[in-house]
C-alpha positions in Angstrom: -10.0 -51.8 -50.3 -10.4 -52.5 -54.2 -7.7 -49.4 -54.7 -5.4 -50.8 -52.3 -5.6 -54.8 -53.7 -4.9 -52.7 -57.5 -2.0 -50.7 -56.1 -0.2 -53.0 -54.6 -0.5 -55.6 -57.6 0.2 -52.7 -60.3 1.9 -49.8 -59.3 4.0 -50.8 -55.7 7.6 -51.5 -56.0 7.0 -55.4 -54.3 3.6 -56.2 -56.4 4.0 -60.4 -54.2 2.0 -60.8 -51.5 -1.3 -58.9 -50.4 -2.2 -55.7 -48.5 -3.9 -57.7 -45.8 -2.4 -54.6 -43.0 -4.4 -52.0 -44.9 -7.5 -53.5 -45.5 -7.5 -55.1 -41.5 -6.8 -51.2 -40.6 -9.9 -50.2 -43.0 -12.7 -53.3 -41.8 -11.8 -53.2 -38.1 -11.1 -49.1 -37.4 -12.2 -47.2 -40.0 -16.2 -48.3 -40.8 -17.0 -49.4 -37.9 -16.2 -45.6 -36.5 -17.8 -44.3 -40.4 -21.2 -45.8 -39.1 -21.3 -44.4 -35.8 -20.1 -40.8 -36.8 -23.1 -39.3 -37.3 -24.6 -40.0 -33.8 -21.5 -39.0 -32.1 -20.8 -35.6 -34.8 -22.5 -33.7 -31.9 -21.0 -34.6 -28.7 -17.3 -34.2 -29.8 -14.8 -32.2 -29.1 -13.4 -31.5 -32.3 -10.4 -29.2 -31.0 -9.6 -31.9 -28.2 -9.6 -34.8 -30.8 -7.1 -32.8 -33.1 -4.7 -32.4 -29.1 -5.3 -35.9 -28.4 -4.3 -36.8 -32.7 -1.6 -34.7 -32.8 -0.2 -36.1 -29.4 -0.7 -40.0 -30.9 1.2 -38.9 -33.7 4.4 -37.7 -32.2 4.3 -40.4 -29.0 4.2 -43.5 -32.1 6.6 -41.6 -34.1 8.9 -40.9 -31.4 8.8 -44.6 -30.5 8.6 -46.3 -33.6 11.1 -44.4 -35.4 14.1 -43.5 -32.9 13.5 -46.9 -31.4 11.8 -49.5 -32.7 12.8 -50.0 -36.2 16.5 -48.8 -36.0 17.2 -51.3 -33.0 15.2 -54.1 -35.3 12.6 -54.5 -31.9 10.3 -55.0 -34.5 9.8 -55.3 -38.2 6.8 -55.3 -41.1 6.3 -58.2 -43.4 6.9 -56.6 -46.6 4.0 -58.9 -48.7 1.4 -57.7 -46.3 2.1 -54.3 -46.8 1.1 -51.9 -50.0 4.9 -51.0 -50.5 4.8 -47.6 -50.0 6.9 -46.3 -47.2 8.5 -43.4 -45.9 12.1 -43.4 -46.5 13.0 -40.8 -44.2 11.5 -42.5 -41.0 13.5 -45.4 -41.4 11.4 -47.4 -44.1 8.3 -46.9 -42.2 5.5 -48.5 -43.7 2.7 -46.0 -44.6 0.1 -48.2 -43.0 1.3 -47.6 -39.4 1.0 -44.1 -39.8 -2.8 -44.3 -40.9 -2.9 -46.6 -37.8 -2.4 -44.4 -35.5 -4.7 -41.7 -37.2 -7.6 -45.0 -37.4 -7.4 -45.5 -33.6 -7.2 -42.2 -32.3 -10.2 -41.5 -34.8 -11.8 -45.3 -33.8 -11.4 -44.7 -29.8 -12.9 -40.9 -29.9 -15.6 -41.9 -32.1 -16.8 -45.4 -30.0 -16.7 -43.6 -26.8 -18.3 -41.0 -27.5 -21.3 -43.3 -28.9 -20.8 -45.3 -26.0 -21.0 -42.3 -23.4 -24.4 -41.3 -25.2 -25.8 -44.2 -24.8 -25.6 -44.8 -21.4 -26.8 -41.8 -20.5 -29.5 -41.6 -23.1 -31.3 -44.7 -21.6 -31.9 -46.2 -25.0 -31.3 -49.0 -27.3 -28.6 -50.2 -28.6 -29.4 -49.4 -31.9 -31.1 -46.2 -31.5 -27.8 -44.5 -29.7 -25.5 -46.6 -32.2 -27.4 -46.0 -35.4 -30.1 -43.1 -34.8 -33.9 -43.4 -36.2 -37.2 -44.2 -34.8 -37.2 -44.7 -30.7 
């Protein structure tokens, strides 16, 4: 979060505004999942996660880029965002592509958690965070 707020102020090409996209995408996907890894590490299915990744990618890729930017559906506010995007896919913002990496990672890793814990018949914490019953 610190390296984004320092990137975007010093070496982005639009230093106004504030990477508030990023560091959303970071609080609400990516630790919440970072905590919970190691209890679900054992149950997944690494080589369906990479499938179900890889499938994410070109579906939001495929809509995002042939569709929704060209015909203007939607747009990205340009202070919110750490101004680096991807020319080639038609100014794409570089935070929607770690979006979609976040979620799939996010969903797969809270489900799995989730799946454990119903079936495990124990806390909350104990299937969420591990140590003593």
């Amino acid at each position: 979060v610190a390296g984004a707020i320092a990137f975007k102020k010093y070496l982005s090409g639009s230093p106004a505004g504030f990477p508030g996209y990023f560091i959303f995408l970071v609080l609400t996907a990516l630790v919440p999942s970072s905590a919970l890894l190691p209890s679900a590490r054992p149950v997944i299915n690494w080589r369906a996660f990479s499938l179900a990744a890889f499938f994410v990618l070109l579906v939001s890729l495929m809509w995002e880029v042939t569709l929704a930017i060209p015909y203007g559906w939607w747009n990205f506010r340009a202070e919110q965002m750490l101004g680096v995007r991807i020319t080639a896919w038609g100014e794409l913002p570089i935070e929607e592509v770690c979006l979609w990496m976040a979620v799939t990672y996010a969903t797969v890793i809270v489900y799995e958690t989730v799946k454990c814990w119903q079936s495990s018949g124990r806390s909350m914490r104990h299937a969420f965070f591990g140590g003593p019953l």
